[in-house]
CHARMM internal coordinates of N, CA and C (Angstrom, degrees):
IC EDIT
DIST 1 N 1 CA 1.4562
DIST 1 CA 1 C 1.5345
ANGL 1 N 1 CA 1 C 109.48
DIST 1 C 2 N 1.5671
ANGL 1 CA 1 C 2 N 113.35
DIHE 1 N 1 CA 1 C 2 N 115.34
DIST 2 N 2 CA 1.2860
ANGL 1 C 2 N 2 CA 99.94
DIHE 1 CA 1 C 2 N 2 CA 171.69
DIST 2 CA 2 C 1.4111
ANGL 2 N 2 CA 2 C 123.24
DIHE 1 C 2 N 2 CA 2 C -85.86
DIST 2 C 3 N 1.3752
ANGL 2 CA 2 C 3 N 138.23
DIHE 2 N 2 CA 2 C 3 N 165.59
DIST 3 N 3 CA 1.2405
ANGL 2 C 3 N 3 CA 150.79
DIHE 2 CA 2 C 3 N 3 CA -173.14
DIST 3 CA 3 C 1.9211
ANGL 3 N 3 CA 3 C 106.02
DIHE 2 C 3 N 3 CA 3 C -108.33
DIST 3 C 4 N 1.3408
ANGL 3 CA 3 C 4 N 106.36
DIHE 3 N 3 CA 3 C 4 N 151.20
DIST 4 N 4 CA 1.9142
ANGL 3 C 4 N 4 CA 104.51
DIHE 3 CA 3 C 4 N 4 CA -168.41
DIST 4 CA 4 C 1.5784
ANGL 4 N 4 CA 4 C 85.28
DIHE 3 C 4 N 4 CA 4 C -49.02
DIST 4 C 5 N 1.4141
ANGL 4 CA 4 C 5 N 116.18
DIHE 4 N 4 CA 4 C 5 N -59.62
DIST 5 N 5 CA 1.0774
ANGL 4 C 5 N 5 CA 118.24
DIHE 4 CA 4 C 5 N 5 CA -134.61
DIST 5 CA 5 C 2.1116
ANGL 5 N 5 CA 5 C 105.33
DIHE 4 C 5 N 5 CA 5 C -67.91
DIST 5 C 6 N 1.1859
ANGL 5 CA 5 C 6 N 110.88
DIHE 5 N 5 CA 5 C 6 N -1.82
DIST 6 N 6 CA 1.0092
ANGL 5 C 6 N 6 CA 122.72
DIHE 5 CA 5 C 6 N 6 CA 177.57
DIST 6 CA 6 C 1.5415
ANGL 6 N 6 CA 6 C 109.24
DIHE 5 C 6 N 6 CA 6 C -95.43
DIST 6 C 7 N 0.7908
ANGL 6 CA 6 C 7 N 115.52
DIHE 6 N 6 CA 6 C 7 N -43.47
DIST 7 N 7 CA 1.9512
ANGL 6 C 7 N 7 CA 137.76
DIHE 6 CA 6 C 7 N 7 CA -177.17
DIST 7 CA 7 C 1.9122
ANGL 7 N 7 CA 7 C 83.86
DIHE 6 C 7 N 7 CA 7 C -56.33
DIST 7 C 8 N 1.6183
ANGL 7 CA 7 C 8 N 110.89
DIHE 7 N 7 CA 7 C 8 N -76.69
DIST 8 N 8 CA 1.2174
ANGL 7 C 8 N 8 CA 95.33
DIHE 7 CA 7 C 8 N 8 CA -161.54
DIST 8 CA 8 C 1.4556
ANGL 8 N 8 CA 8 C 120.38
DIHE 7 C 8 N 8 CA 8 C -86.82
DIST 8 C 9 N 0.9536
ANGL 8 CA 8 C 9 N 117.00
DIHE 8 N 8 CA 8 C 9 N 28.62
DIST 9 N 9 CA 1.4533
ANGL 8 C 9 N 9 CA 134.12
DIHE 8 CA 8 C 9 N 9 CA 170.96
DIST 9 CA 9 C 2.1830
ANGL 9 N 9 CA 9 C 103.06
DIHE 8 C 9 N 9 CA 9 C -93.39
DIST 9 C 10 N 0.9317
ANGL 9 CA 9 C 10 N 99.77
DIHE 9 N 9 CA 9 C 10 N -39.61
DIST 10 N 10 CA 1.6827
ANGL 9 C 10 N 10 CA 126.11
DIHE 9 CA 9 C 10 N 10 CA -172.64
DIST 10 CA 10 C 1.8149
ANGL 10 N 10 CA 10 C 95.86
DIHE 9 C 10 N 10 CA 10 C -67.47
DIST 10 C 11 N 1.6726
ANGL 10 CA 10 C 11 N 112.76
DIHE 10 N 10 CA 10 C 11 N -58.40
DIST 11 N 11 CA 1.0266
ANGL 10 C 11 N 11 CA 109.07
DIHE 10 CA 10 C 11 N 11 CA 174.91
DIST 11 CA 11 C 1.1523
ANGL 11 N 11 CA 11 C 131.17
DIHE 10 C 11 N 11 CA 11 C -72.43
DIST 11 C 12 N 1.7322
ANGL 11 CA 11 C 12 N 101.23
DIHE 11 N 11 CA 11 C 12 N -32.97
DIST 12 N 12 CA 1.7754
ANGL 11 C 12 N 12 CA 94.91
DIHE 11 CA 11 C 12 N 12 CA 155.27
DIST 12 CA 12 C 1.3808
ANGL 12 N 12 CA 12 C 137.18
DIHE 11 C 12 N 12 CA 12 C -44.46
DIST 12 C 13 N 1.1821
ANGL 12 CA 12 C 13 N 104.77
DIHE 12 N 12 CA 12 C 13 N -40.67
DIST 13 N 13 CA 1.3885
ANGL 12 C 13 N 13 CA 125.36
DIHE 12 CA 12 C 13 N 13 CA -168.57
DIST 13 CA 13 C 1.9446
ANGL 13 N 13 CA 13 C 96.95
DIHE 12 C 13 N 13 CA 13 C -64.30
DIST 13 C 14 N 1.2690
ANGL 13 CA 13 C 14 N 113.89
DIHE 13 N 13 CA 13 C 14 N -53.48
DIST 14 N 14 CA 1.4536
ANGL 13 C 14 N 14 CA 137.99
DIHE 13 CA 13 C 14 N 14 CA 176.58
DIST 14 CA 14 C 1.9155
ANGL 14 N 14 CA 14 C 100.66
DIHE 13 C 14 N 14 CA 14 C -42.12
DIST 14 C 15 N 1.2872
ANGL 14 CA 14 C 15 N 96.45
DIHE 14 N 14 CA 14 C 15 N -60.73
DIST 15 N 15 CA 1.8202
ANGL 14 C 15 N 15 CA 106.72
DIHE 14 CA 14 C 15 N 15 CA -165.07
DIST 15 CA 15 C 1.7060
ANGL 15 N 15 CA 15 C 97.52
DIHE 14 C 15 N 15 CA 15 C -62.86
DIST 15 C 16 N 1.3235
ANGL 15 CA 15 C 16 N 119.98
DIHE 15 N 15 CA 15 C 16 N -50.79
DIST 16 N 16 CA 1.7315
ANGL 15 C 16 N 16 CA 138.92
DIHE 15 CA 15 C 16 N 16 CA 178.75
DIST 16 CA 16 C 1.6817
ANGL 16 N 16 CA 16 C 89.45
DIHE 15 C 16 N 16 CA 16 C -58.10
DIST 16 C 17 N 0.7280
ANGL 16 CA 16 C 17 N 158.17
DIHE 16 N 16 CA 16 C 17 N -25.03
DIST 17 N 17 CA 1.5462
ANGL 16 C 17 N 17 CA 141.82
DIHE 16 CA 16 C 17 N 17 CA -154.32
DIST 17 CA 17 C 1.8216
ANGL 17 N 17 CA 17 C 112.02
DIHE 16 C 17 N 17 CA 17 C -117.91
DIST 17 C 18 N 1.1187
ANGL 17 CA 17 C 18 N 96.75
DIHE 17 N 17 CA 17 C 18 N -34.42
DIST 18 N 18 CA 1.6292
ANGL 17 C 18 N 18 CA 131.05
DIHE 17 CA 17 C 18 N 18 CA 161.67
DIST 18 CA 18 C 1.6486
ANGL 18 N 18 CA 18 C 113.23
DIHE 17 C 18 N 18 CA 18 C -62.25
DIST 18 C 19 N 1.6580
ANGL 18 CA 18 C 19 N 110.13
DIHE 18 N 18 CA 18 C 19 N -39.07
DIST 19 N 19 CA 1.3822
ANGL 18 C 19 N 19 CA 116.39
DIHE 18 CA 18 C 19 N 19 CA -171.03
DIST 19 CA 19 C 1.5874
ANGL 19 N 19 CA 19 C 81.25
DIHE 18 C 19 N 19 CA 19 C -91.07
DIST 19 C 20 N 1.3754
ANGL 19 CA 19 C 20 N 126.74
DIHE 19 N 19 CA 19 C 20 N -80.77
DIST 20 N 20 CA 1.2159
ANGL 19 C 20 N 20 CA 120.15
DIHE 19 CA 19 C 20 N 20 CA 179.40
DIST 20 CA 20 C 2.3240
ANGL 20 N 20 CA 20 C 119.26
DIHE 19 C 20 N 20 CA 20 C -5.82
DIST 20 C 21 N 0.8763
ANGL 20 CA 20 C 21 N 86.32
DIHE 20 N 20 CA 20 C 21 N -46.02
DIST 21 N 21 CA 1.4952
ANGL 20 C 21 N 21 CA 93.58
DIHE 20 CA 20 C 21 N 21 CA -174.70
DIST 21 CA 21 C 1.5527
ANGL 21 N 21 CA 21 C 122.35
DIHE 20 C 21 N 21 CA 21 C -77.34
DIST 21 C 22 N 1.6943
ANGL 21 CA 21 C 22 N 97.39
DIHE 21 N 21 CA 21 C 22 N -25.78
DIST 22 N 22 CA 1.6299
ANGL 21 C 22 N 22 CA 95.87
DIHE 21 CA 21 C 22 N 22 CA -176.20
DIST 22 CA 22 C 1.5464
ANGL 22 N 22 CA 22 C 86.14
DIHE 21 C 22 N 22 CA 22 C -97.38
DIST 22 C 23 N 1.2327
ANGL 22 CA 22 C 23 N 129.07
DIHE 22 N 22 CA 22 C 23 N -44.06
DIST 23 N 23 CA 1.8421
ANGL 22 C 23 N 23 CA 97.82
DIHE 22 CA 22 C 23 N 23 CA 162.32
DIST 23 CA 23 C 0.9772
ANGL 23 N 23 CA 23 C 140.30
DIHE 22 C 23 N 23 CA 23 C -47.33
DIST 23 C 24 N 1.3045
ANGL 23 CA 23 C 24 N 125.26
DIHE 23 N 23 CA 23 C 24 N -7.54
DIST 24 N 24 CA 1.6888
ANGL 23 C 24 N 24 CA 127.99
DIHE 23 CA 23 C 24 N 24 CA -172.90
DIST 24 CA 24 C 1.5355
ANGL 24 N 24 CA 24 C 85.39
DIHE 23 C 24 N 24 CA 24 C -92.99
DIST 24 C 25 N 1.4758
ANGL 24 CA 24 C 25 N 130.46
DIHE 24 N 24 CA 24 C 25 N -45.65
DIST 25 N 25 CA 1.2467
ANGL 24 C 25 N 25 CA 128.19
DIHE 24 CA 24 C 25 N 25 CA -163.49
DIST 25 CA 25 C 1.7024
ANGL 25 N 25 CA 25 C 87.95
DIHE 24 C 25 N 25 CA 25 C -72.53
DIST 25 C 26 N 0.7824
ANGL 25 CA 25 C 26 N 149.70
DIHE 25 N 25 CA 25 C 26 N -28.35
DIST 26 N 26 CA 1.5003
ANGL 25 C 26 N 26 CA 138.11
DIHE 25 CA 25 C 26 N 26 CA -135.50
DIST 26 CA 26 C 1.4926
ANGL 26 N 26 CA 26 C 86.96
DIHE 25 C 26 N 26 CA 26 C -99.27
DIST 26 C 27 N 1.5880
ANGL 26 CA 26 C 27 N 113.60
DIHE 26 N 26 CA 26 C 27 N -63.25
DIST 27 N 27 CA 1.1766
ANGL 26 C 27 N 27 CA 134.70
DIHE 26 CA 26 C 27 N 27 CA -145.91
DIST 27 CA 27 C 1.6843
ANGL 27 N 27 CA 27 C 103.78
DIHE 26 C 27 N 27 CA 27 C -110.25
DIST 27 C 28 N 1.0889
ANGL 27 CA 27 C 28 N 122.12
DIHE 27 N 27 CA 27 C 28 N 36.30
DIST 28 N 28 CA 1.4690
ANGL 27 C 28 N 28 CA 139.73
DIHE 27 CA 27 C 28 N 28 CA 168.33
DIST 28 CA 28 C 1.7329
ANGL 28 N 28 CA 28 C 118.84
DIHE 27 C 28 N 28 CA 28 C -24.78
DIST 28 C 29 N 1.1193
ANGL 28 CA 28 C 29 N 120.51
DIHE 28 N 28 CA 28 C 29 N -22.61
DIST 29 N 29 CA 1.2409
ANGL 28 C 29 N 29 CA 130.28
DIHE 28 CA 28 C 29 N 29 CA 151.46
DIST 29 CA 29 C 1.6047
ANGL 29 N 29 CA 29 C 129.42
DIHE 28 C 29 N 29 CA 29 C -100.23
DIST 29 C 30 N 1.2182
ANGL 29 CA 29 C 30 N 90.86
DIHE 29 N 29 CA 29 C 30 N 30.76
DIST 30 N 30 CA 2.0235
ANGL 29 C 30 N 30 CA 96.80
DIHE 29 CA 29 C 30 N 30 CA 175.20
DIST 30 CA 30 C 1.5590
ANGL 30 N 30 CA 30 C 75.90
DIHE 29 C 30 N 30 CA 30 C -144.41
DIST 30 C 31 N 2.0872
ANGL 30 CA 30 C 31 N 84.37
DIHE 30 N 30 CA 30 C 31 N 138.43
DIST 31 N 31 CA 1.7258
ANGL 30 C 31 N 31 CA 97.73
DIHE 30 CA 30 C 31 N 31 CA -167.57
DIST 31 CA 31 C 1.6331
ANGL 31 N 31 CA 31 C 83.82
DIHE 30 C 31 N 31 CA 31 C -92.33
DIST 31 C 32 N 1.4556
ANGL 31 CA 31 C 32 N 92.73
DIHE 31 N 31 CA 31 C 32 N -171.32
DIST 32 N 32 CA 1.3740
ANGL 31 C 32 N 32 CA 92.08
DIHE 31 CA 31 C 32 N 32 CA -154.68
DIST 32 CA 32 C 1.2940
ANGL 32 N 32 CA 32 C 119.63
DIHE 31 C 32 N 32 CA 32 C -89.70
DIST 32 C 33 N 1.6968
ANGL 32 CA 32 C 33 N 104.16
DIHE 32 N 32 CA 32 C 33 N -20.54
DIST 33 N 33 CA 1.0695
ANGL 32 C 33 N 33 CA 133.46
DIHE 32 CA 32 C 33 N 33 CA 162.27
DIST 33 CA 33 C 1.2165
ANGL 33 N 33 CA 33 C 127.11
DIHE 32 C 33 N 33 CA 33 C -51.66
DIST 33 C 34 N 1.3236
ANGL 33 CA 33 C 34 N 125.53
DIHE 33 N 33 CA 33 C 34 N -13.22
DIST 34 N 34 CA 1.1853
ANGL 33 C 34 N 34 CA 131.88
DIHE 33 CA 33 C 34 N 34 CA 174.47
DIST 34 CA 34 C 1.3789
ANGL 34 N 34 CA 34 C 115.34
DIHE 33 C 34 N 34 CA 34 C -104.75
DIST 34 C 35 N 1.7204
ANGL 34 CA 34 C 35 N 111.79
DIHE 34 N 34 CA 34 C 35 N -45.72
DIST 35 N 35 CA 1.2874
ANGL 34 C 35 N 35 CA 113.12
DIHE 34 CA 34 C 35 N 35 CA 136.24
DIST 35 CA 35 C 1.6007
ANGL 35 N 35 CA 35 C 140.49
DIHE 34 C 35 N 35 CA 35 C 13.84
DIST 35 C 36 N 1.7311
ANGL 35 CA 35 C 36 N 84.45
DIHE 35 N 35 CA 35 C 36 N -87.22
DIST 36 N 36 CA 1.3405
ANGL 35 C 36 N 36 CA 110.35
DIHE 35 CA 35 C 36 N 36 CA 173.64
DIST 36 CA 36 C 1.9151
ANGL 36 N 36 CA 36 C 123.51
DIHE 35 C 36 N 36 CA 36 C -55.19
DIST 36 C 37 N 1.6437
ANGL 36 CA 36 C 37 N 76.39
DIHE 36 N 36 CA 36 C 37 N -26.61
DIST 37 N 37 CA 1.8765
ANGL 36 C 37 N 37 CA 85.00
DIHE 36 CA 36 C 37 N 37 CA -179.62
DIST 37 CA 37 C 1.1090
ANGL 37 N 37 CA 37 C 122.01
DIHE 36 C 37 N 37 CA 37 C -75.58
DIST 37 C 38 N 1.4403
ANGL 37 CA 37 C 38 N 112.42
DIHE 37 N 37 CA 37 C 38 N -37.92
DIST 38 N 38 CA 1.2946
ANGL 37 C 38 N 38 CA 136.92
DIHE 37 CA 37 C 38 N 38 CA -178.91
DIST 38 CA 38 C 1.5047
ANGL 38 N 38 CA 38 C 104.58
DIHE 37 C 38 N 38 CA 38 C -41.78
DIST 38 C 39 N 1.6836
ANGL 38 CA 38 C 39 N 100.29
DIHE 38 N 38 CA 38 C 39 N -68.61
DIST 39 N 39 CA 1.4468
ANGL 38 C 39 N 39 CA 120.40
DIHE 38 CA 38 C 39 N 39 CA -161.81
DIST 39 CA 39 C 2.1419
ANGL 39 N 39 CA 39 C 111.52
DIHE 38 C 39 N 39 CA 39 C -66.17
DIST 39 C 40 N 1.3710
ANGL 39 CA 39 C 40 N 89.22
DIHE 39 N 39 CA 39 C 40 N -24.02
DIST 40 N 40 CA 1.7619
ANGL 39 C 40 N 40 CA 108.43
DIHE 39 CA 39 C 40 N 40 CA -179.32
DIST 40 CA 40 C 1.8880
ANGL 40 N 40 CA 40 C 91.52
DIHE 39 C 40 N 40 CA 40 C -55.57
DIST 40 C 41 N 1.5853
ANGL 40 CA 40 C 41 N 88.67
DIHE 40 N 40 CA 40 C 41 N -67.88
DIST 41 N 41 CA 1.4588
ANGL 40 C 41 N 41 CA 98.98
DIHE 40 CA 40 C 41 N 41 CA -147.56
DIST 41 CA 41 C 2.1519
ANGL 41 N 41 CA 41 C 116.43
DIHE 40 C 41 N 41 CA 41 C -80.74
DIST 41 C 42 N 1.5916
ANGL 41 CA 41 C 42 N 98.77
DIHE 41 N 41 CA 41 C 42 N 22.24
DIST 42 N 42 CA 1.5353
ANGL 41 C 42 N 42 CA 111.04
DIHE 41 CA 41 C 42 N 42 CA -170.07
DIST 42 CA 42 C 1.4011
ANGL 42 N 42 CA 42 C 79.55
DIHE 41 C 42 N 42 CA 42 C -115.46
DIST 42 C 43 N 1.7913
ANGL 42 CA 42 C 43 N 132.88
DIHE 42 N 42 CA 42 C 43 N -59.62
DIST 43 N 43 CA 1.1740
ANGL 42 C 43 N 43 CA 145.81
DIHE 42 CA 42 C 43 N 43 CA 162.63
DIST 43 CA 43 C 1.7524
ANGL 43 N 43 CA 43 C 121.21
DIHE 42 C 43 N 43 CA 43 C 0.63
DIST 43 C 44 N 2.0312
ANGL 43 CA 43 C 44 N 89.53
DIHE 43 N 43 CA 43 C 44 N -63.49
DIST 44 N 44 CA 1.3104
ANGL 43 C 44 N 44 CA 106.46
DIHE 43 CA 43 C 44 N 44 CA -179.83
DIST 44 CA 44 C 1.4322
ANGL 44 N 44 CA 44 C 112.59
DIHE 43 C 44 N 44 CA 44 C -67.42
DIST 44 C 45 N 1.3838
ANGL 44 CA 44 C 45 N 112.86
DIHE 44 N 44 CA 44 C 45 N -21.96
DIST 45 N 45 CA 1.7191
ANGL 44 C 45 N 45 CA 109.45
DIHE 44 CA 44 C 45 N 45 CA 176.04
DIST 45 CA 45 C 1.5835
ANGL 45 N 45 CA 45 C 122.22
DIHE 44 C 45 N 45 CA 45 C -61.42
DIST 45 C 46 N 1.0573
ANGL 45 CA 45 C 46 N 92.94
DIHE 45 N 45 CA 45 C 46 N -33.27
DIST 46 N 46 CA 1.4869
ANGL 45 C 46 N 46 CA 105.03
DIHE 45 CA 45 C 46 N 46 CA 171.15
DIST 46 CA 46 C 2.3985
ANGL 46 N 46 CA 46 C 128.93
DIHE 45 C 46 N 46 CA 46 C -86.85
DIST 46 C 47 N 1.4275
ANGL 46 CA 46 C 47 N 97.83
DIHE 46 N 46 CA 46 C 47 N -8.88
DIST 47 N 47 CA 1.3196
ANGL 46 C 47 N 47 CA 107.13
DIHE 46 CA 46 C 47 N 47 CA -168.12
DIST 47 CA 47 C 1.5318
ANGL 47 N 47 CA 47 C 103.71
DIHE 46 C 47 N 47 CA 47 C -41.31
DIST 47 C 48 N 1.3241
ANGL 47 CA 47 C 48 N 132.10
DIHE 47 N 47 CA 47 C 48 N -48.45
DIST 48 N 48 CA 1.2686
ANGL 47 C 48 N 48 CA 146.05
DIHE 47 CA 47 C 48 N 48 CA 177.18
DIST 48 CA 48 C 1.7549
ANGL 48 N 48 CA 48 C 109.09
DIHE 47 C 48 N 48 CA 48 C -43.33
DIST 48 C 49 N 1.2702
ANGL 48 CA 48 C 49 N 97.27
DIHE 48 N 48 CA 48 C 49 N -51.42
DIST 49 N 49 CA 1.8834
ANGL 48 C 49 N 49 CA 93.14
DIHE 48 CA 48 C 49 N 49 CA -166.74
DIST 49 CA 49 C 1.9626
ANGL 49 N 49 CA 49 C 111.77
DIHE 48 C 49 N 49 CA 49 C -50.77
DIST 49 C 50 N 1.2197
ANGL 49 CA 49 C 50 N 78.35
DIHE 49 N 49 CA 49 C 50 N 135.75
DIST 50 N 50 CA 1.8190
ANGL 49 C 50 N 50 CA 108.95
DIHE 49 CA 49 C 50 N 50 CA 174.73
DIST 50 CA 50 C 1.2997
ANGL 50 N 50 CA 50 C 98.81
DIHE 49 C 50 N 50 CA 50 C -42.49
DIST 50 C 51 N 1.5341
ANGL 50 CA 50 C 51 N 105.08
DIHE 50 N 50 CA 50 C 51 N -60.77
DIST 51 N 51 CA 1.6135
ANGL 50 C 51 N 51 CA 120.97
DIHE 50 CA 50 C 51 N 51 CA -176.50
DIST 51 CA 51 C 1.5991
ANGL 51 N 51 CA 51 C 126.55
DIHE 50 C 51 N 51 CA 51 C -140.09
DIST 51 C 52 N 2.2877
ANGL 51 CA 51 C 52 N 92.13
DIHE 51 N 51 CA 51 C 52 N 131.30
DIST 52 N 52 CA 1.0816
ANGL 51 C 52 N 52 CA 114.06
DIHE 51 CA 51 C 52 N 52 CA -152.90
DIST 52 CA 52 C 1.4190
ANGL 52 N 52 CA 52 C 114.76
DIHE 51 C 52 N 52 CA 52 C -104.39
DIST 52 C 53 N 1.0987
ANGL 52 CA 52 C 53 N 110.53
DIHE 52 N 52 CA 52 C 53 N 44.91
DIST 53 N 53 CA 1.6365
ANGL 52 C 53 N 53 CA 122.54
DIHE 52 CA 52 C 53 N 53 CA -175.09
DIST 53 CA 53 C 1.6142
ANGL 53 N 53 CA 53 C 118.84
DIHE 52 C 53 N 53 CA 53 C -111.68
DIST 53 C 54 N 1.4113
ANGL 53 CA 53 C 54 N 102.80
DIHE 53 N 53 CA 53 C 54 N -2.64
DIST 54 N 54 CA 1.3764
ANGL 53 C 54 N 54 CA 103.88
DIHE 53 CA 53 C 54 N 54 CA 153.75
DIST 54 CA 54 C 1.5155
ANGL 54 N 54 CA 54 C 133.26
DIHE 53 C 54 N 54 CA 54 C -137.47
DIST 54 C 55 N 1.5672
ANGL 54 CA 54 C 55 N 102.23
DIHE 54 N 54 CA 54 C 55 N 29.94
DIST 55 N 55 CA 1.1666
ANGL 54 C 55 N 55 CA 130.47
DIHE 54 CA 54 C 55 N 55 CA 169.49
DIST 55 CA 55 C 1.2841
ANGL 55 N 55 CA 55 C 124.59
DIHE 54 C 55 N 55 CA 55 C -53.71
DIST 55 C 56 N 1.6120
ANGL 55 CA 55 C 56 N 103.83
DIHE 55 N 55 CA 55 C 56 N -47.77
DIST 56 N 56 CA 1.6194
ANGL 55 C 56 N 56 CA 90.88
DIHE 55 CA 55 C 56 N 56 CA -162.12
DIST 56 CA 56 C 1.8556
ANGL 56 N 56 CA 56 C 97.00
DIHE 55 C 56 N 56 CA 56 C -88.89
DIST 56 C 57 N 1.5329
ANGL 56 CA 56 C 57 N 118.50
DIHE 56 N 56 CA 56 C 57 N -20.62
DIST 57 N 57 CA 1.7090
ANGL 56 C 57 N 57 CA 102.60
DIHE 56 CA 56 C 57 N 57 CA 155.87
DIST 57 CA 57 C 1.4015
ANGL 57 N 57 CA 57 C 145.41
DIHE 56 C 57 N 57 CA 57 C -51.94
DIST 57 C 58 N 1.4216
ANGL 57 CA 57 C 58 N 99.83
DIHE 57 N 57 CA 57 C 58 N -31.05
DIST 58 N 58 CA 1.1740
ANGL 57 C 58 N 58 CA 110.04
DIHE 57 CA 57 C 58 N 58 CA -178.79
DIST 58 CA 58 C 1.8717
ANGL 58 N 58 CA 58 C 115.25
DIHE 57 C 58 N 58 CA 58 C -74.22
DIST 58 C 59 N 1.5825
ANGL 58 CA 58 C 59 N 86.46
DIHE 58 N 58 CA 58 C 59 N -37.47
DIST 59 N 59 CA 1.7875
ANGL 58 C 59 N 59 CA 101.95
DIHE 58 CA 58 C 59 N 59 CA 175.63
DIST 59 CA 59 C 1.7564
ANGL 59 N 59 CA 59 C 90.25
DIHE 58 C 59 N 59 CA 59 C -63.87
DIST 59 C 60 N 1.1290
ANGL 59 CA 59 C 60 N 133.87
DIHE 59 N 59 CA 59 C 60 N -56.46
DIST 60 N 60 CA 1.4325
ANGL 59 C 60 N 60 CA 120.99
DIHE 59 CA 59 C 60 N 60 CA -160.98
DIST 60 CA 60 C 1.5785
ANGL 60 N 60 CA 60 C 103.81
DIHE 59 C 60 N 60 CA 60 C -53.83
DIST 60 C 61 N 1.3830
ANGL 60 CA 60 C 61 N 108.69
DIHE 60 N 60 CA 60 C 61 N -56.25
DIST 61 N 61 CA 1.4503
ANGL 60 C 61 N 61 CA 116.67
DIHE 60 CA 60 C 61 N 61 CA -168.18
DIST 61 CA 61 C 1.6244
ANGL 61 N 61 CA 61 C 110.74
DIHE 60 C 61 N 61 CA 61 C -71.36
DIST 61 C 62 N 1.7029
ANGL 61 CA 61 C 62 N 119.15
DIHE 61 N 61 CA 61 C 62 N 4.09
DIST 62 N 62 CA 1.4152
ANGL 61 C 62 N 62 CA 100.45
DIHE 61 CA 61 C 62 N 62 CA 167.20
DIST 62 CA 62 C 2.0165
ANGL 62 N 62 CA 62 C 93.88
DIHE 61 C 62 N 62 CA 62 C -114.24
DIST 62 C 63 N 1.3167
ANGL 62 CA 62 C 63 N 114.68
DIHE 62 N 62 CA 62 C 63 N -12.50
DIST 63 N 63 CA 1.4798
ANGL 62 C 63 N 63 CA 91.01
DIHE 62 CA 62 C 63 N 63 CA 161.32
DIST 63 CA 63 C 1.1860
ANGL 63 N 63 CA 63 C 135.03
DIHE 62 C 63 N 63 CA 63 C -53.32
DIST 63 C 64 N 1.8973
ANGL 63 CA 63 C 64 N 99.92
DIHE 63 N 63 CA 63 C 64 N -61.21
DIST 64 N 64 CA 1.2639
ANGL 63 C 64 N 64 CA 106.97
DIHE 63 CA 63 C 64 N 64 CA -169.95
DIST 64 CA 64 C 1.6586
ANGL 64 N 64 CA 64 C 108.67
DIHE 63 C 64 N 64 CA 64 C -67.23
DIST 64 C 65 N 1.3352
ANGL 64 CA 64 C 65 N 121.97
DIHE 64 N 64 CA 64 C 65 N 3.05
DIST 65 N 65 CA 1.2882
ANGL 64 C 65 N 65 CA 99.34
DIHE 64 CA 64 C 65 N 65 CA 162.71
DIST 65 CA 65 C 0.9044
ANGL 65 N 65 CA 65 C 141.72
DIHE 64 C 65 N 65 CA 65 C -107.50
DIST 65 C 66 N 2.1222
ANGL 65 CA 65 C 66 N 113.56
DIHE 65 N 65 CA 65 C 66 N -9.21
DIST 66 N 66 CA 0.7895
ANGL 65 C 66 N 66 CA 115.11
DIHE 65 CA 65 C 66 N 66 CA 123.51
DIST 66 CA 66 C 1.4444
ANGL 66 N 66 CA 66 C 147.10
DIHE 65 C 66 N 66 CA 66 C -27.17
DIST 66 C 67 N 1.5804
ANGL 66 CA 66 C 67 N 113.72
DIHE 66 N 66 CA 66 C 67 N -50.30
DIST 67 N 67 CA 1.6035
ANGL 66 C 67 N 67 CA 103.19
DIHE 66 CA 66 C 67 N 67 CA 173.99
DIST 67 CA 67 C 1.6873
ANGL 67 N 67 CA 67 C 108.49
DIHE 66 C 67 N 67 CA 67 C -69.08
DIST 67 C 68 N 1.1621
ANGL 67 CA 67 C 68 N 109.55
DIHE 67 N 67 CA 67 C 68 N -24.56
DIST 68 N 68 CA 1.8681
ANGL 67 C 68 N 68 CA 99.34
DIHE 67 CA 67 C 68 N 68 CA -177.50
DIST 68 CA 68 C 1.3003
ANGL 68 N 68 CA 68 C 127.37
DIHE 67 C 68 N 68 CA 68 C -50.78
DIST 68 C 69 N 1.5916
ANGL 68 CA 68 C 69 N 120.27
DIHE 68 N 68 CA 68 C 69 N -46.29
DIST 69 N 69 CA 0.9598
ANGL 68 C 69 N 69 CA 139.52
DIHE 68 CA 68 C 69 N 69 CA 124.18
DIST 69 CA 69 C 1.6311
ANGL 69 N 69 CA 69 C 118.57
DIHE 68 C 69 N 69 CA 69 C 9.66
DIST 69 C 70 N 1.7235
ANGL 69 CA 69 C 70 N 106.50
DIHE 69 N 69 CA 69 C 70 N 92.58
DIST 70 N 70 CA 1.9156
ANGL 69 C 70 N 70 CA 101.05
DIHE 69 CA 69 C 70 N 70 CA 171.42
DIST 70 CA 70 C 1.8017
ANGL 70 N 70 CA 70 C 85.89
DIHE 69 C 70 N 70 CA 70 C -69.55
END
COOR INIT
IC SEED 1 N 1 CA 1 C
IC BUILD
């Protein structure tokens, strides 16, 4: 039996993995692995919030600005 808090943890995981992918396409010279780090460790900024429905934007919008960034 899953629990919400498991469900939307599951879909997080789904939306983060999805974002992961259109950055690799975006950002074709950042491996993915780093990528992946990026998105882990913006992720963790948020572990605390009540509510996770604008998580995985906010993670997009502090990668990609991170990668903009020389």
């Amino acid at each position: 039996m899953s629990t919400l808090d498991t469900m939307a943890s599951e879909q997080l995981d789904t939306h983060l993995a999805q974002l992961e992918d259109r950055l690799g396409q975006d950002y074709a010279n950042v491996t993915r692995i780093r990528l992946h780090a990026m998105v882990d460790r913006e992720r963790a900024r948020f572990a605390g919030a009540r509510i996770h429905a604008f998580v995985p934007i906010l993670v997009e919008r502090a990668v990609r600005a991170a990668l903009a960034t020389p």
